[in-house]
FIPA-794808 format. One record per residue (C-alpha): x, y, z; residue in one letter. Coordinates in steps of 0.001 Angstrom, whole numbers, plus 500000, padded with zeros to 6 digits. Layout:
! residues N
(pt (X Y Z) A)
...
This chain:
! residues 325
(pt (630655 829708 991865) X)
(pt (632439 833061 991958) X)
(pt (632514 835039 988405) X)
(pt (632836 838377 987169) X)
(pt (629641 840223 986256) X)
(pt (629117 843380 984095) X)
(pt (627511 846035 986186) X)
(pt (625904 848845 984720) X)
(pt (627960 851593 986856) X)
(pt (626927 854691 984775) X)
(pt (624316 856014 981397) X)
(pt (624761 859019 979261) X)
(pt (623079 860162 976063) X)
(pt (622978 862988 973741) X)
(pt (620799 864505 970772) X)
(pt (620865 867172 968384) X)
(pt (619479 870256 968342) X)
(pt (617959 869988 965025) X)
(pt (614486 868711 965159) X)
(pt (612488 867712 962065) X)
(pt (608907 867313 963037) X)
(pt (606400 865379 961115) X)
(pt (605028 868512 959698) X)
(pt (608260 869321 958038) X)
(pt (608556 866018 956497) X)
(pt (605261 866826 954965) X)
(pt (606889 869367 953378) X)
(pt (609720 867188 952091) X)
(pt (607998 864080 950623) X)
(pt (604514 862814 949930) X)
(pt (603268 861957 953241) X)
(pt (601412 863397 956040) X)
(pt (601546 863221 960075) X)
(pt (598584 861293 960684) X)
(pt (599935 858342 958628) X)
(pt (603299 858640 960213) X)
(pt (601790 858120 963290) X)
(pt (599696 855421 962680) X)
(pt (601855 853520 961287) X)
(pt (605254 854306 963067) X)
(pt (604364 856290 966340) X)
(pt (606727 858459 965238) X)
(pt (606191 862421 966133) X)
(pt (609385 863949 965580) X)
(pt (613335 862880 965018) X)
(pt (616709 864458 965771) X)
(pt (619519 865430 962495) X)
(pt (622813 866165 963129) X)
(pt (624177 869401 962340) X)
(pt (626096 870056 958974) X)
(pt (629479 869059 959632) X)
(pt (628743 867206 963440) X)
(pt (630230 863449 962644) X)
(pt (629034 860293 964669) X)
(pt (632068 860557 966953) X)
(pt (630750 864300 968198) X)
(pt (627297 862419 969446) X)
(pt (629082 859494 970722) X)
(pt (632031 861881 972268) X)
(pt (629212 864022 974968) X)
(pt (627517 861055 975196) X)
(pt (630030 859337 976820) X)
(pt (631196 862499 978680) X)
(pt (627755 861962 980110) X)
(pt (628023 858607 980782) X)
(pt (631409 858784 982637) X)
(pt (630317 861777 985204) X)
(pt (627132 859677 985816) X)
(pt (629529 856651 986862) X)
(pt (631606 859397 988787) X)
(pt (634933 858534 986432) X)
(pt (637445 860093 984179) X)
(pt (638324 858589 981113) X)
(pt (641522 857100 982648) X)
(pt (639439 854617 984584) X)
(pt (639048 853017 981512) X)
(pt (640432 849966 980042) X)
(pt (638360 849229 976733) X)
(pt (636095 851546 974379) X)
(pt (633450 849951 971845) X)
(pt (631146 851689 969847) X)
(pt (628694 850545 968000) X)
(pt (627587 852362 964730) X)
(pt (626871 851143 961299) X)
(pt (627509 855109 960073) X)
(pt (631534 855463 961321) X)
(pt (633229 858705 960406) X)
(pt (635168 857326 958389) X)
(pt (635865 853694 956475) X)
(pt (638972 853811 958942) X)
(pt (640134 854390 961520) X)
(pt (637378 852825 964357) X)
(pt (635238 855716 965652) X)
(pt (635914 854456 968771) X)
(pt (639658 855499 968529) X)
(pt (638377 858733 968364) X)
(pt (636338 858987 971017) X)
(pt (639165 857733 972691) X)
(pt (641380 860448 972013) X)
(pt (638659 863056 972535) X)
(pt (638120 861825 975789) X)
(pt (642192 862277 976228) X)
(pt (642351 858426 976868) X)
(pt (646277 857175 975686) X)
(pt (646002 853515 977600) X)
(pt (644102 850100 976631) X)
(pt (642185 849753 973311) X)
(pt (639249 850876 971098) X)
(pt (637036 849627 968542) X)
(pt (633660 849530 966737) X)
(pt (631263 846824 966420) X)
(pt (629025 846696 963446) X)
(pt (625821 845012 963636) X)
(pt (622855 848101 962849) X)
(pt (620336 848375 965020) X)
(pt (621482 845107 966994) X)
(pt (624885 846951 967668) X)
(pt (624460 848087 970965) X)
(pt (622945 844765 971785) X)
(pt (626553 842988 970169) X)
(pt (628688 845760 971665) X)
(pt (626948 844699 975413) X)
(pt (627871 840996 975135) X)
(pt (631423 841944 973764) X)
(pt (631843 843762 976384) X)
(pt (630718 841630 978757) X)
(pt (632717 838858 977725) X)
(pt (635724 840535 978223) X)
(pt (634803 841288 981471) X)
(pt (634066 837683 982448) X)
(pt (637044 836482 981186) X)
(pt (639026 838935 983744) X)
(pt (640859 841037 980604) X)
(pt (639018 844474 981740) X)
(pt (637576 846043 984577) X)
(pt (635821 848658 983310) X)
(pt (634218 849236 979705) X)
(pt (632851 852513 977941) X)
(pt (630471 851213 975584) X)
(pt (628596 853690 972824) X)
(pt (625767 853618 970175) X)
(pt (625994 856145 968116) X)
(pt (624591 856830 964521) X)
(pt (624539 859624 961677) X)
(pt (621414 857526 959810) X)
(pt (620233 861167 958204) X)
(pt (623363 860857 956210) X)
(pt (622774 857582 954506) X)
(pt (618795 858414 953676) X)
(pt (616978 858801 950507) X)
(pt (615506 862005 951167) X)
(pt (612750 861280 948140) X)
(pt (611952 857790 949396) X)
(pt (608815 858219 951935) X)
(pt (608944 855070 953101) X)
(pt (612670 855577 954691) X)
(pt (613377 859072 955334) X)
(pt (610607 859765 958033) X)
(pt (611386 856800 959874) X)
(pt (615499 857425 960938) X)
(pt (616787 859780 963244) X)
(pt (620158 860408 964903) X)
(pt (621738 860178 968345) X)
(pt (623929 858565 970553) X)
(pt (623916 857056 974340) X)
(pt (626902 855631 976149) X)
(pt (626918 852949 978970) X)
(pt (630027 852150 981664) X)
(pt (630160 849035 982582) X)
(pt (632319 847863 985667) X)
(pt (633607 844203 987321) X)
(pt (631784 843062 989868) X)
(pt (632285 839734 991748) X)
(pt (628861 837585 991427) X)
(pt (627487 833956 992680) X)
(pt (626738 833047 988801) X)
(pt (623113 833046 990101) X)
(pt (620202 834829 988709) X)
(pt (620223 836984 991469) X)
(pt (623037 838841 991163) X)
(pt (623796 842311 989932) X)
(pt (625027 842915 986080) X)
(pt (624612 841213 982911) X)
(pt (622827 838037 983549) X)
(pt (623369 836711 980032) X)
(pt (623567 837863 976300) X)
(pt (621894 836423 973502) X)
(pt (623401 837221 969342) X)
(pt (622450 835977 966249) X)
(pt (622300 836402 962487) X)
(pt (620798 834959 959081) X)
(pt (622413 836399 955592) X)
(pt (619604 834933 953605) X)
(pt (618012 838217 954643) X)
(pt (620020 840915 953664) X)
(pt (618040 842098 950996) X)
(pt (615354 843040 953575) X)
(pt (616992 845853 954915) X)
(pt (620188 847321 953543) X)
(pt (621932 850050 952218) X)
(pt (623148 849612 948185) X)
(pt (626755 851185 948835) X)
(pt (629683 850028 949950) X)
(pt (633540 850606 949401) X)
(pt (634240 846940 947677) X)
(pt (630592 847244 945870) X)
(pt (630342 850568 944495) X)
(pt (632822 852559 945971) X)
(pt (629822 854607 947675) X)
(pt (627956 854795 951173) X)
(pt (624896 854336 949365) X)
(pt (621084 854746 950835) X)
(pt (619169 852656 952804) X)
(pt (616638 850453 951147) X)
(pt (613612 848676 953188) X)
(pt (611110 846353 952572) X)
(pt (608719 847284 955869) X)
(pt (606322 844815 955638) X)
(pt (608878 841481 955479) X)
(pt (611020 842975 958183) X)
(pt (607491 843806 960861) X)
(pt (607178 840161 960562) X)
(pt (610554 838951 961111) X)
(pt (610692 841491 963898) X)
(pt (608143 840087 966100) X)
(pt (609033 836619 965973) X)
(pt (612771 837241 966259) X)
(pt (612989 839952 969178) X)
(pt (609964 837627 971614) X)
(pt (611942 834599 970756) X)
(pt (615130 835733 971692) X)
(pt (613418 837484 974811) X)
(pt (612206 834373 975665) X)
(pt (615760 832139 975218) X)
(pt (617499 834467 977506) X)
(pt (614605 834407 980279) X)
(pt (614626 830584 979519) X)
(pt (618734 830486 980180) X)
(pt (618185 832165 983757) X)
(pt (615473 830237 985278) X)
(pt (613046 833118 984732) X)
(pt (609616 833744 982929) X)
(pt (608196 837275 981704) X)
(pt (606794 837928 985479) X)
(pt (610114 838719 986419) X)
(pt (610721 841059 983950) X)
(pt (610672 844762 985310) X)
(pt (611228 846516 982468) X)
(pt (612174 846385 978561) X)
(pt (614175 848103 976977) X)
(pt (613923 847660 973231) X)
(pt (614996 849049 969866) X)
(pt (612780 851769 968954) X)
(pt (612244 850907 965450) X)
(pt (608322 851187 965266) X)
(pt (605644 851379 968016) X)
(pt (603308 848777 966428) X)
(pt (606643 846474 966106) X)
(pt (606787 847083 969985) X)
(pt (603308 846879 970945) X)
(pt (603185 843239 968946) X)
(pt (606562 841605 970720) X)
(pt (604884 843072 973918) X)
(pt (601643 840769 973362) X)
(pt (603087 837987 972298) X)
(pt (604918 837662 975404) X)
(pt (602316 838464 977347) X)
(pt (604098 841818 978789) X)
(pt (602101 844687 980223) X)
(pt (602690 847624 978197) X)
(pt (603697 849254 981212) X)
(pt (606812 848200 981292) X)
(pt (607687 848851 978013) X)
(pt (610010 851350 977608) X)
(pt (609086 853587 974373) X)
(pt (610561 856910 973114) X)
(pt (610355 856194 969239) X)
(pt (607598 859074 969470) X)
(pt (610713 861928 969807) X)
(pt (613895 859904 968334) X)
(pt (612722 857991 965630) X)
(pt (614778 854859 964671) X)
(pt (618425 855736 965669) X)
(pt (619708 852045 964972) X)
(pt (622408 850940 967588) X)
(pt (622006 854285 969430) X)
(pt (617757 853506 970154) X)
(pt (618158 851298 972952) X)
(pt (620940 852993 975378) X)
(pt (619354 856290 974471) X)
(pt (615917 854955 975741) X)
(pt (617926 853237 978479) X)
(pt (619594 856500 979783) X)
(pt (616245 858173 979960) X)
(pt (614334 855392 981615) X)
(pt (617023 855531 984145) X)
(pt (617171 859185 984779) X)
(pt (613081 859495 984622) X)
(pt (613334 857071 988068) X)
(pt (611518 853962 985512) X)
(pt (614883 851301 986652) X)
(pt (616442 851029 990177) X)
(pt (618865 848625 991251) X)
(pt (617899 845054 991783) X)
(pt (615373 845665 989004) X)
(pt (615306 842776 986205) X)
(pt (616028 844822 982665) X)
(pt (616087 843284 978783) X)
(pt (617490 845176 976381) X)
(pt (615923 843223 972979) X)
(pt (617099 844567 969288) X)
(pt (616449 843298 965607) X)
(pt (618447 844539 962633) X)
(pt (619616 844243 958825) X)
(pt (621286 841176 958264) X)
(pt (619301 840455 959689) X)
(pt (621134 840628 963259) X)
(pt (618896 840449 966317) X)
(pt (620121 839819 970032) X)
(pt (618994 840663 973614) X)
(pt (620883 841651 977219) X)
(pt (619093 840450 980422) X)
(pt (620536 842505 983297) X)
(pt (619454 842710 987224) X)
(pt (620192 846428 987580) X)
């Protein structure tokens, strides 16, 4: 059966220059490095500049993205980005990437779904691909998370960071097997009864505020685990594969013992576990294509390689994007 697939054509990412190390959040809260790292594996994170909005990350990240796929913007047909901090309550971030990147043709918007974003924004994407509406797709996560954190609260602030990384993805003609190149499938879902888990108590209808994040770690480690390996497992399930085949996994880099745990309970060598929460921190729906764009530049993917791209977030959303490279 001859369908369109969503090839992975091009990666791009970008980070600020600000650093905040561990050290200097000792300086800023009760807390010290040693306990960050134990309990996080988190060394450092990235802030964005006074005055540098989510659409500046998202903007050279795609820039990146586009000369890595060897296009100009005007290949495009379709823009998402994903991002739970937008620039503004409206217009879509996305629309201005898309006039940043001096694109006038086909359409732009954001897709909402925190750390699962990028993950949502992938099978979005996808899916209009399949359906034969696009032919090529821009698709971002980007987030400002240092402007939404309780500086005072210890058990938030040391764990965000911010950042963006960009993907293009391009039609390609496939069998419908799992052997051929692009998205194999896309897995989404949600549960509201959790939202009190992981939030942030602002809101334009609520309080008329952004608000700060609020988390309650411990509740949301355990949903984690079981979420992110089962819906690991129900994509591997939906293409006739087990965790053998997996090459490589790309996950959201929320916590390195949240990691390490989905990795055992699917029986996954470490090895292949993609990890960079050490330098980034928790960017939400810009963790996994930043980790992606560096796994792919540091030689860890190569084509025909089997990739899963696995993300939990408040909502809680959670999702996961098998691809043959």
């Amino acid at each position: 059966m001859t369908m369109f697939r969503s090839v992975v054509v091009g990666c791009g990412s970008y980070l600020p220059e600000k650093i905040i190390t561990n050290k200097h959040m000792e300086e800023l809260v009760d807390t010290t490095d040693e306990w960050i790292i134990e309990r996080t594996g988190i060394k450092q994170r990235h802030i964005a500049a006074e005055g540098q909005k989510t659409s500046d990350l998202a903007i050279e990240a795609s820039k990146k993205a586009l000369a890595d796929a060897n296009m100009t913007a005007n290949d495009l047909d379709m823009i998402i980005v994903a991002t739970a901090t937008p620039d503004q309550t409206f217009p879509a971030t996305a629309t201005r990437v898309q006039e940043a990147l001096g694109l006038h043709t086909g359409f732009a918007f954001d897709v909402q779904a925190v750390c699962s974003g990028f993950v949502y924004a992938m099978a979005t994407a996808d899916n209009f691909i399949k359906a034969g509406q696009v032919k090529n797709v821009l698709v971002i996560g980007a987030e400002t998370f240092s402007r939404i954190l309780d500086w005072e609260d210890r058990t938030t602030c040391v764990l965000f960071g911010d950042g963006a990384g960009a993907v293009i993805l391009s039609a390609r003609e496939g069998e419908g097997k799992n052997t051929d190149q692009g998205i194999l499938s896309t897995h989404l879902h949600s549960d509201g009864r959790y939202n009190d888990l992981l939030f942030v108590d602002g809101g334009v209808s609520s309080t008329k505020s952004t608000g700060y994040l609020r988390m309650r770690g411990r509740e949301v480690f355990r949903h984690a685990v079981v979420n992110l390996a089962e819906v690991v497992q129900e994509a591997l399930d939906d293409n006739d594969m087990d965790s053998s085949d997996i090459d490589i996994v790309v996950p959201h880099q929320a916590n390195k013992r949240i990691l390490d745990a989905t990795a055992r309970k699917l029986k996954l060598d470490p090895s292949k576990i993609v990890v960079t929460v050490e330098k980034h921190a928790n960017t939400s729906a810009a963790s996994i294509p930043l980790a992606l764009d560096e796994a792919v530049k540091g030689g860890r993917i190569a084509r025909g390689n089997v990739v899963i791209l696995e993300a939990m977030g408040g909502g809680f959303t959670w999702g996961s994007c098998l691809i043959r490279w």
